[in-house]
N, C-alpha and C positions, 0 to 999 in steps of 0.2 A: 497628117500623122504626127506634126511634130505636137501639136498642142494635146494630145491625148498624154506625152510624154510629160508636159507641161502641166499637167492635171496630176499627173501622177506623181511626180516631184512634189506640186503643192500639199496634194496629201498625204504624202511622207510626210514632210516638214510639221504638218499638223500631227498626225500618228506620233510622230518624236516627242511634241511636248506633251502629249497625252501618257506617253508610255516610257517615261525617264527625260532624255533631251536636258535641258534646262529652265525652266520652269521661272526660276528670276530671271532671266533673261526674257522671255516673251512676258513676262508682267511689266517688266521697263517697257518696252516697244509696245505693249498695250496702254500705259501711263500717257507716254510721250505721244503719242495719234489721240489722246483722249484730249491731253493739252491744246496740240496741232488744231483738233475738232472745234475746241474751243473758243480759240482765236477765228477760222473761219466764221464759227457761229456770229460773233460781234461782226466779222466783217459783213455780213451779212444782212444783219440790223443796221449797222452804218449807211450803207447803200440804199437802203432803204429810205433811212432817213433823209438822205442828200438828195434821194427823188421825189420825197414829198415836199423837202423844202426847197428846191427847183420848180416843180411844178405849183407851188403855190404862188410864186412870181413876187413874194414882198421882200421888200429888203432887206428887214431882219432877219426874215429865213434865209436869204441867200448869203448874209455874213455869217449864220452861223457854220453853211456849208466849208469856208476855209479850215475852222480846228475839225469838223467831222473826215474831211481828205484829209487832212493831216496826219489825225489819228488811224485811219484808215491806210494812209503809205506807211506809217509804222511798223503799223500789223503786218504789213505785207513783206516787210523786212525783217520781223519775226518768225513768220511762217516760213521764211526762204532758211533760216539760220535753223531751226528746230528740223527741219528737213533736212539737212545737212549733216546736224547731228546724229538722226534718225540712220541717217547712211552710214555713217563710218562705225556708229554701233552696233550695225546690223551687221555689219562688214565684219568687223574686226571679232565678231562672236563668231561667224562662219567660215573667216578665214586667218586669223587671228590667232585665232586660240584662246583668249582673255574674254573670251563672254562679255563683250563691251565695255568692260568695266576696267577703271584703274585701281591702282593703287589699293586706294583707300575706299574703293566699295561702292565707289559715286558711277553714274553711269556716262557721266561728262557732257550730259545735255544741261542746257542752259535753264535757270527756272526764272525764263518770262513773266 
């Protein structure tokens, strides 16, 4: 029973921005998961790459495997940090009071 409650809270939350809510606020949180999205996407290609140049077994594909993890644990410390931001904006809109934003208008995510 609880997830029907669950569904139904979700579609609140949507009804809201349809129908008043904040409207800048879930355009940030739509921006920042597009961003998020985006970094997965390269990881994604990365991996890839590091399995082709793995499985081709020559050397030079397997050096260039080093900057491809490399760049690939980056990303993954980007996507940890973007998520992070993701949370306290979300947060701080719905419990907050300040619609995620400071100050000065900025939504306090990081632009990776």
């Amino acid at each position: 029973m609880k997830r029907n409650g669950e569904t139904k809270r979700r579609r609140n939350v949507g009804e809201e921005s349809e129908h008043g809510g904040d409207p800048a606020m879930w355009e940030d949180l739509d921006r920042n998961f597009r961003q998020v999205q985006s970094v997965l996407d390269r990881n994604r290609s990365l991996i890839q790459q590091v399995n082709d140049n793995h499985q081709s077994r020559m050397a030079d594909n397997m050096s260039k495997n080093v900057a491809l993890i490399q760049e690939l644990n980056g990303n993954i410390s980007k996507v940890v940090s973007m998520y992070s931001d993701l949370n306290t904006n979300f947060s701080s809109a719905f419990h907050g009071g300040k619609n995620g934003r400071d100050g000065g208008g900025n939504t306090g995510t990081r632009a990776n």
